[in-house]
Backbone bond lengths (Angstrom), bond angles and torsions (degrees), N, CA, C in turn:
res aa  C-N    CA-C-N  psi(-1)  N-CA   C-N-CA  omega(-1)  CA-C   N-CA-C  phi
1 X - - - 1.460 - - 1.531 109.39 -
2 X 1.148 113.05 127.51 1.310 114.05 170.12 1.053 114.33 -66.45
3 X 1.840 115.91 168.22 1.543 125.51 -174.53 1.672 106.19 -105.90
4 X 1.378 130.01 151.12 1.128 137.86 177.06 1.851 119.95 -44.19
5 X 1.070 96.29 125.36 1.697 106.89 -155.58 1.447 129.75 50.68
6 X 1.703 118.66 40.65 0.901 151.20 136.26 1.915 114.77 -54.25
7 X 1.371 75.12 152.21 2.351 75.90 165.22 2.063 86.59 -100.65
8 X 1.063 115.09 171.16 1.601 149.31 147.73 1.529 85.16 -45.82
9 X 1.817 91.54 143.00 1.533 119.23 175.33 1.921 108.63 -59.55
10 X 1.816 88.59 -38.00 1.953 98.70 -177.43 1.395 97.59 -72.00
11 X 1.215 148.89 -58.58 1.161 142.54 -168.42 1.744 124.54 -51.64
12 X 1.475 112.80 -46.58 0.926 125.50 163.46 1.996 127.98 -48.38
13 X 1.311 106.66 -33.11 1.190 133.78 -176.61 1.182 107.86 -90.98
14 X 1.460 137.63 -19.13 1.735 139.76 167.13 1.785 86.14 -96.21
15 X 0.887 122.83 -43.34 1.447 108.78 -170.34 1.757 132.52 -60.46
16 X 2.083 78.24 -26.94 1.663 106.21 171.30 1.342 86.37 -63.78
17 X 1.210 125.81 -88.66 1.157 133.20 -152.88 1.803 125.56 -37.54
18 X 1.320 99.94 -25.44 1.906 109.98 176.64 1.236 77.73 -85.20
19 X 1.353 145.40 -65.15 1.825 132.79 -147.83 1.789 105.26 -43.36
20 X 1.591 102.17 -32.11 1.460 121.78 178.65 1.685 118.33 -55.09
21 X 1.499 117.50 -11.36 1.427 112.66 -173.09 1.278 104.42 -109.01
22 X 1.752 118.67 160.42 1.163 110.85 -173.24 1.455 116.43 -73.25
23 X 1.309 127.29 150.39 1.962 154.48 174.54 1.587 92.56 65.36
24 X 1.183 132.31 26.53 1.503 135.55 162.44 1.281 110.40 -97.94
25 X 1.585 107.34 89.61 1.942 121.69 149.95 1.430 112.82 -40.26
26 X 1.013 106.14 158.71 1.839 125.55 172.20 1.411 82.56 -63.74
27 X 1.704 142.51 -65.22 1.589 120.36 -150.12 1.786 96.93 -62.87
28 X 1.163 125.65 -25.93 1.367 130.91 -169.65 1.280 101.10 -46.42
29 X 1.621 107.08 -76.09 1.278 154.51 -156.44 1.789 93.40 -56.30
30 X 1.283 121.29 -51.03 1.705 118.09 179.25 1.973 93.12 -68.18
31 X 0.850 103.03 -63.26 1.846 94.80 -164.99 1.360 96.91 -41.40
32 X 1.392 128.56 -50.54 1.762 120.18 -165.89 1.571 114.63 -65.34
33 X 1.445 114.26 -22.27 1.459 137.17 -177.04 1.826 93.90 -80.96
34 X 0.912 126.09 -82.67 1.623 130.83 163.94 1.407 105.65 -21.33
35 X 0.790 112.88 -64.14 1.380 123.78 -167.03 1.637 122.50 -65.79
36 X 0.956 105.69 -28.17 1.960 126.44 170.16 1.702 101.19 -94.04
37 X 1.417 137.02 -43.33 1.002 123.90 139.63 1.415 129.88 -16.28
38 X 1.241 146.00 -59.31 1.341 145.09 162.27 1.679 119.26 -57.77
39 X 1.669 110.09 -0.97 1.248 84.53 -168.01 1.899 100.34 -102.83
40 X 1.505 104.67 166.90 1.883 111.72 -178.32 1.715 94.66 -25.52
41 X 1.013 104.40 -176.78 1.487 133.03 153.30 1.023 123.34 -87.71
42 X 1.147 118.11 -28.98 1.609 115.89 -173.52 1.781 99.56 -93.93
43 X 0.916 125.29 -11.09 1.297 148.13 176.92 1.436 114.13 -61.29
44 X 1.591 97.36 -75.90 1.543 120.25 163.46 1.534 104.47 -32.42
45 X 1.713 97.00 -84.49 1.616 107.50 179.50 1.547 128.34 -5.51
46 X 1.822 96.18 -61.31 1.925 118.57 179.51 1.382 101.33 -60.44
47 X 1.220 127.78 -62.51 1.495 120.98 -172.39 1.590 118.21 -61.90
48 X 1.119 131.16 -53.80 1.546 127.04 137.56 0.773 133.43 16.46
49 X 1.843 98.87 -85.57 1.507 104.98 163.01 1.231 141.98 -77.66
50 X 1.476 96.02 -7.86 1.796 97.18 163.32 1.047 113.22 -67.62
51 X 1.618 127.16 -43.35 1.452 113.89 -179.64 1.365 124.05 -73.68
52 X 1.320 118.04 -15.35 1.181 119.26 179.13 2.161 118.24 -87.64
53 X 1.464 91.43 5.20 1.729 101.25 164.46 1.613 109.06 -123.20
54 X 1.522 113.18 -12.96 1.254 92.80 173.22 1.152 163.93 -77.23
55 X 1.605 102.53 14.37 2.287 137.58 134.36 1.169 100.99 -45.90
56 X 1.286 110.84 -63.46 1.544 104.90 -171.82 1.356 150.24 -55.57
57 X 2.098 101.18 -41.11 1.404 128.71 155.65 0.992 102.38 -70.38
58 X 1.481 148.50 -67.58 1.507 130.92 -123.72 1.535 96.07 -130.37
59 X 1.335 120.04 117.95 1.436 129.24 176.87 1.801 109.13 -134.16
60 X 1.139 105.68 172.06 1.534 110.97 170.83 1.142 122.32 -58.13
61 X 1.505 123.64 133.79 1.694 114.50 157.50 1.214 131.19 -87.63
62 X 1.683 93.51 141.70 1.793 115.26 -154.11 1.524 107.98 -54.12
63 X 1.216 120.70 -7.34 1.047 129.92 -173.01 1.819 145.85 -99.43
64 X 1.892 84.25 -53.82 1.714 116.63 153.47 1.317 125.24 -111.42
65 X 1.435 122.46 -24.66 1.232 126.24 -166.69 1.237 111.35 83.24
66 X 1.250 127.74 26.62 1.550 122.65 172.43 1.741 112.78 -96.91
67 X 1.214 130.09 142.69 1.145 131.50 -149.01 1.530 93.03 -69.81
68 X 1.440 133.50 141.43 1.223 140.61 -175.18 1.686 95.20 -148.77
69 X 1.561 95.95 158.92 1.583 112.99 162.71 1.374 120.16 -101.16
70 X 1.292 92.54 -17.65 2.005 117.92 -178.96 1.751 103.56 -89.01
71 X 1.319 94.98 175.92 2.054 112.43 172.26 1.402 95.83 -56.23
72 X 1.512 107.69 -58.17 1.617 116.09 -177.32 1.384 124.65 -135.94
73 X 1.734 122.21 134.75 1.358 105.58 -162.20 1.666 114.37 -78.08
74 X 1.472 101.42 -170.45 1.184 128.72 -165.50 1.399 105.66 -49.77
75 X 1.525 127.40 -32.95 1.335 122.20 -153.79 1.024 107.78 -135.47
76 X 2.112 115.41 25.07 1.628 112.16 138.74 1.502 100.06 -115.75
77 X 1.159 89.91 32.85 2.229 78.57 171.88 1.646 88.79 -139.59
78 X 1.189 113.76 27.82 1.585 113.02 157.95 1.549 109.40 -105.32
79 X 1.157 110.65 106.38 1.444 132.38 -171.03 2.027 109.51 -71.01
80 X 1.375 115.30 -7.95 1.252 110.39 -170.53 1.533 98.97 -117.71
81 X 1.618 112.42 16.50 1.297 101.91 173.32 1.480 116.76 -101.31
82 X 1.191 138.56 -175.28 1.648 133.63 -135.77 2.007 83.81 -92.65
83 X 1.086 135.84 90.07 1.726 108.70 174.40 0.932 130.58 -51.11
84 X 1.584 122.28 -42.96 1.216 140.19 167.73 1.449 137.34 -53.66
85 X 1.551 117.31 5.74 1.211 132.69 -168.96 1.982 96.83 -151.53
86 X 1.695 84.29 113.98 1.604 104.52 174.08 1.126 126.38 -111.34
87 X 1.300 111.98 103.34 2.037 103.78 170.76 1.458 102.66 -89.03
88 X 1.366 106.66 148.04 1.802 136.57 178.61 1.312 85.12 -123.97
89 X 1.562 98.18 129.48 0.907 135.08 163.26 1.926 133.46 -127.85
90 X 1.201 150.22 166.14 1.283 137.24 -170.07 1.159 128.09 -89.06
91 X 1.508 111.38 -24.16 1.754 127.50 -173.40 1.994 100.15 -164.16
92 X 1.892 84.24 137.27 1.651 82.67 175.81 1.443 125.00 -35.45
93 X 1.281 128.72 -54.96 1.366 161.22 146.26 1.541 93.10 12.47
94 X 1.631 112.31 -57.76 1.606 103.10 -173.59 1.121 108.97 -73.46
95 X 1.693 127.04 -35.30 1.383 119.75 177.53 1.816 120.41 -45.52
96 X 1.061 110.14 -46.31 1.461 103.93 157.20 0.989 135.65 -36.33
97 X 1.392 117.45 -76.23 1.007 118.69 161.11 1.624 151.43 -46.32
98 X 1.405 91.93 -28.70 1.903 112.23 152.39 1.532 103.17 -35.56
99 X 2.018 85.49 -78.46 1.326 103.57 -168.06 2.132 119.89 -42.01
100 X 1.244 94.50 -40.93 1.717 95.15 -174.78 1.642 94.27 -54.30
101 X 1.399 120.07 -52.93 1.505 117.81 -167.61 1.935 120.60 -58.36
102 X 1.187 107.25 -6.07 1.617 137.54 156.92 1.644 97.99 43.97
103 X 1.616 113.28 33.23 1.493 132.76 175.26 1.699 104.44 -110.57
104 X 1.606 121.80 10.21 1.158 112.70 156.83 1.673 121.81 -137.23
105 X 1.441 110.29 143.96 1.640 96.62 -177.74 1.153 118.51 -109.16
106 X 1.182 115.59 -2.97 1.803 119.66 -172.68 1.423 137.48 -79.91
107 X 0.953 121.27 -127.50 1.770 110.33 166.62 1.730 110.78 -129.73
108 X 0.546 106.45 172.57 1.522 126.22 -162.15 1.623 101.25 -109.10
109 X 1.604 108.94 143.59 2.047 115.29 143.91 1.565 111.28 -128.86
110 X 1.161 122.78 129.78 1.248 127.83 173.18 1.618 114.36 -91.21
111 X 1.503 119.83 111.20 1.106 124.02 -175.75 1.816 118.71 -48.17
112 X 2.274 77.65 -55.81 1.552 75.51 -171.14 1.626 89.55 109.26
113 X 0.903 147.05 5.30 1.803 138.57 177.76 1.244 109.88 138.67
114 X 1.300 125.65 -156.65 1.738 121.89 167.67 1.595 96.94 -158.46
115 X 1.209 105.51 165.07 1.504 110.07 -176.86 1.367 133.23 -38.64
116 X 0.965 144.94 121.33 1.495 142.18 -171.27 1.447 116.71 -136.33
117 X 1.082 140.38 81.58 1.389 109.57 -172.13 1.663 121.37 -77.79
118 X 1.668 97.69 -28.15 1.516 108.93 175.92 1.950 110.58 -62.82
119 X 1.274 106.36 -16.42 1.536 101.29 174.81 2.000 121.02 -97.77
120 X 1.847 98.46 -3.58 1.125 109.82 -152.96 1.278 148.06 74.10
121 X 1.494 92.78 10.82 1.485 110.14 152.41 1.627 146.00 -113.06
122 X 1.770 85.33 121.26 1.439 99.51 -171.83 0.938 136.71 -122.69
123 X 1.320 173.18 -133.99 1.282 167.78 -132.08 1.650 97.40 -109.11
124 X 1.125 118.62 -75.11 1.376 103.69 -177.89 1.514 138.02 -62.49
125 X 1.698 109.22 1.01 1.241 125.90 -175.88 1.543 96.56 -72.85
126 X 1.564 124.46 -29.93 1.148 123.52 -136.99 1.802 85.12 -113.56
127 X 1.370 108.08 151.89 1.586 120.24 -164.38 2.226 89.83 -88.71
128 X 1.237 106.52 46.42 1.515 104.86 169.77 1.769 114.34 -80.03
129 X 0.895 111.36 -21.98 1.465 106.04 -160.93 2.047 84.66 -92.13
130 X 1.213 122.86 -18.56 1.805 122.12 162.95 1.693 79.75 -58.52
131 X 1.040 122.68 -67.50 1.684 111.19 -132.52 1.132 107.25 -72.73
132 X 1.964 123.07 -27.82 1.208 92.48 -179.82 1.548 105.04 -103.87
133 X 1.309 138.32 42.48 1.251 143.30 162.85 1.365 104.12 -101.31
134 X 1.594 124.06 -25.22 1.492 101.88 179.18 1.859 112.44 -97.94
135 X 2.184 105.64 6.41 1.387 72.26 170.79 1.317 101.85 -128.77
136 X 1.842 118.25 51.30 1.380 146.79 144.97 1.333 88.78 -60.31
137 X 1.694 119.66 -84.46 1.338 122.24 -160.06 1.312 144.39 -74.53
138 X 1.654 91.94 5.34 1.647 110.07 172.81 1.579 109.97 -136.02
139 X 0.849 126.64 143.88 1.545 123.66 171.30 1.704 119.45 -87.53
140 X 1.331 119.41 108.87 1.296 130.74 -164.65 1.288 88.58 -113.43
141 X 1.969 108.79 133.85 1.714 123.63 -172.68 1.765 96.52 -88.35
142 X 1.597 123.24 -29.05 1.336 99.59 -176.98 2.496 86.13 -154.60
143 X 1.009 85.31 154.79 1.389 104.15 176.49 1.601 113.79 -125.76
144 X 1.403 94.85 110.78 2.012 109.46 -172.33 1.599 104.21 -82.84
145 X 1.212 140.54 99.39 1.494 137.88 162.64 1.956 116.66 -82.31
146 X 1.732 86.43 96.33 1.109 88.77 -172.94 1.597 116.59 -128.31
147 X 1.752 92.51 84.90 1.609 115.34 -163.71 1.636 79.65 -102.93
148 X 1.653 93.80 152.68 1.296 93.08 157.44 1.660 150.99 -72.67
149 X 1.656 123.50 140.72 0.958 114.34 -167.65 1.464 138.41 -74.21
150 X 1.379 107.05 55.50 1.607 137.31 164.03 1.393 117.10 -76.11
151 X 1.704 115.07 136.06 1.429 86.77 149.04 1.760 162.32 -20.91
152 X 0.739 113.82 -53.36 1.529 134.48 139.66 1.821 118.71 -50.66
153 X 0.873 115.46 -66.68 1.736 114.24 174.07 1.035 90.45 -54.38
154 X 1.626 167.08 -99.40 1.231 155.89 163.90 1.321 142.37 36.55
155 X 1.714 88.31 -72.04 1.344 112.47 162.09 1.313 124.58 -41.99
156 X 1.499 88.57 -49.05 1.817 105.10 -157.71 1.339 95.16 -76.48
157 X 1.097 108.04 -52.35 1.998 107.60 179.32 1.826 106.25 -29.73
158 X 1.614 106.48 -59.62 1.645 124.70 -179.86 1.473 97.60 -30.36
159 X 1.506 106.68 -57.17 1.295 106.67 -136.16 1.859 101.13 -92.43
160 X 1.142 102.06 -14.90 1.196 103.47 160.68 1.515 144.75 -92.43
161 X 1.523 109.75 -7.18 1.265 145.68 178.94 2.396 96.22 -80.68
162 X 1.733 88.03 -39.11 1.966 86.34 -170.31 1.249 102.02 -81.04
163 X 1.783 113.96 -39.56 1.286 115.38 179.69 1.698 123.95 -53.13
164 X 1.148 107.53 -30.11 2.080 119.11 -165.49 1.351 95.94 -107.44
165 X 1.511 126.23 5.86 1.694 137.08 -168.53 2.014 101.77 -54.72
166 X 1.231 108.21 -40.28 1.651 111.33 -172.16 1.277 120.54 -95.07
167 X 1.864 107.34 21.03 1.223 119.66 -179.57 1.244 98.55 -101.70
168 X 1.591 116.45 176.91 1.176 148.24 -174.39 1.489 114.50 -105.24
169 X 1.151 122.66 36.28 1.595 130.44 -159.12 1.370 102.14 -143.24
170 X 1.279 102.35 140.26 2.017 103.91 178.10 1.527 100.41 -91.51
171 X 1.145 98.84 148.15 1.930 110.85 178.61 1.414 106.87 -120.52
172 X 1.301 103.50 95.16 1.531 100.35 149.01 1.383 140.09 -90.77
173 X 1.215 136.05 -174.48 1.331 153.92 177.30 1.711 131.57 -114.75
174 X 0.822 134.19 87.27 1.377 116.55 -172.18 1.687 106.04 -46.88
175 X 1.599 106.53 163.76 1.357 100.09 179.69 1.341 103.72 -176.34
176 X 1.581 159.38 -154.02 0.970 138.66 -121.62 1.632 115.82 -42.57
177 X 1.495 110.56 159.69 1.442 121.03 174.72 1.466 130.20 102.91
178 X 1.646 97.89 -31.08 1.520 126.63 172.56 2.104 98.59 -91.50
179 X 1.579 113.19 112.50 1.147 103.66 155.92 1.560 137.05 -62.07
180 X 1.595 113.47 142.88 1.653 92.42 179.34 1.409 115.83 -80.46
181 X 1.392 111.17 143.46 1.322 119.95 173.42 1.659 105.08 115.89
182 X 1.098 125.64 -22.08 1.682 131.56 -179.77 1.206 109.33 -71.92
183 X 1.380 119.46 -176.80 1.542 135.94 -177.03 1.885 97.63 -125.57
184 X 1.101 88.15 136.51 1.685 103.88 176.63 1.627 96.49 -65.99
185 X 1.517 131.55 -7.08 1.600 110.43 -155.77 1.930 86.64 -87.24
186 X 1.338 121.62 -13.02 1.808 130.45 -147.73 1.397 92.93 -113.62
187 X 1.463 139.55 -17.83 0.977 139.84 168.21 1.606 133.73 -46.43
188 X 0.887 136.12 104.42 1.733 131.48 175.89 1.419 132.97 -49.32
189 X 1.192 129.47 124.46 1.779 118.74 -168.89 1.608 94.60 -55.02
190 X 0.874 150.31 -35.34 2.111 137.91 -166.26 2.230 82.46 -75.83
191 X 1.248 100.15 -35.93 1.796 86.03 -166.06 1.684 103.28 -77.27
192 X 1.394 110.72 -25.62 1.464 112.56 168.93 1.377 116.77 -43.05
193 X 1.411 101.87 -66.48 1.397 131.98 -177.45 1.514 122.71 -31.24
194 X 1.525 99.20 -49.66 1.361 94.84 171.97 1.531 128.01 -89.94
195 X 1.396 110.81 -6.70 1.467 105.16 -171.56 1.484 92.73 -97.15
196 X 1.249 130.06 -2.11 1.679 115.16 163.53 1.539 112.59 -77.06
197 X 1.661 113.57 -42.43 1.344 119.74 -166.60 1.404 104.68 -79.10
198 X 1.211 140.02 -15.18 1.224 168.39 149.64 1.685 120.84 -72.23
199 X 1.137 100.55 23.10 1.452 97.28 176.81 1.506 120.60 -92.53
200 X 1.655 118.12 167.56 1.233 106.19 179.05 1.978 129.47 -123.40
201 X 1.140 135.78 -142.34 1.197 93.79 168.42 2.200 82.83 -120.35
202 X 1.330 85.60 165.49 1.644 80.06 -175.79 1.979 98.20 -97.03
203 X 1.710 109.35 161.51 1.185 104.90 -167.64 1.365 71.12 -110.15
């Protein structure tokens, strides 16, 4: 039982749960709780249950790692896009956002994170050993590494530039337009835009 000017034990526990998403404060987190409160029941119900299948619907593709409902998504079974040209990127999240900036045509790899060691992530956390097995089995003319320009996003570029070193593939870097130190997720499609068309090759 809750205590007088308390929320409900249930309320508190959806509210935990928004405090759980990223730049969402506890004051956030009560308005979104309040705020879904007012809605139908049958309302409630649908959203619910979307989250409670969305493990089930929406998983990685077998292919890039971009979030799909299918074996493989939409934009490696688009046959008129560039094959031969791969951007890596850190989280599906950027593929979107690529895509809104409509300055790239090729295919995508989703790492899945970027190097960290202070977080415990390291080489095998990261979906690298996909990337360089799929461009063993396909021949790609240039590979775009477009992690963010953080310490860490950096790294990973390095380390992926030494790792694919005895391949036959050009490695670039994205580079003007993107500030250093930001996250590709805060970035603008015109700021996208230029750090692809603006890219460089990495040494």
């Amino acid at each position: 039982m809750s205590k007088p000017g308390q929320y409900p034990e249930a309320l508190n526990h959806v509210i935990a749960g928004f405090s759980r998403l990223p730049g969402i404060g506890r004051r956030t987190a009560e308005r979104l709780t309040l705020a879904v409160m007012n809605w139908p029941p049958e309302q409630l119900a649908d959203f619910g249950a979307a989250l409670a299948e969305l493990h089930q619907k929406v998983h990685p593709c077998a292919v890039c790692g971009n979030l799909t409902d299918q074996q493989t998504c939409a934009i490696c079974q688009d046959e008129s896009r560039q094959q031969d040209l791969i951007c890596v990127v850190e989280q599906a999240s950027q593929v979107a956002v690529l895509e809104t900036s409509s300055c790239f045509h090729g295919l995508y790899h989703v790492l899945g994170g970027k190097l960290s060691p202070l977080n415990g992530k390291g080489p095998a956390d990261l979906r690298l050993a996909e990337l360089q097995q799929r461009l063993r089995q396909k021949p790609v003319a240039e590979l775009i590494i477009a992690t963010s320009p953080d310490v860490e996003g950096e790294a990973t570029a390095h380390f992926i530039a030494d790792m694919l070193a005895d391949l036959p593939v050009t490695i670039s870097r994205i580079a003007a337009g993107v500030p250093v130190g930001s996250d590709l997720n805060f970035a603008d499609a015109a700021t996208l835009a230029m750090a692809i068309n603006g890219r460089r090759k990495l040494d």
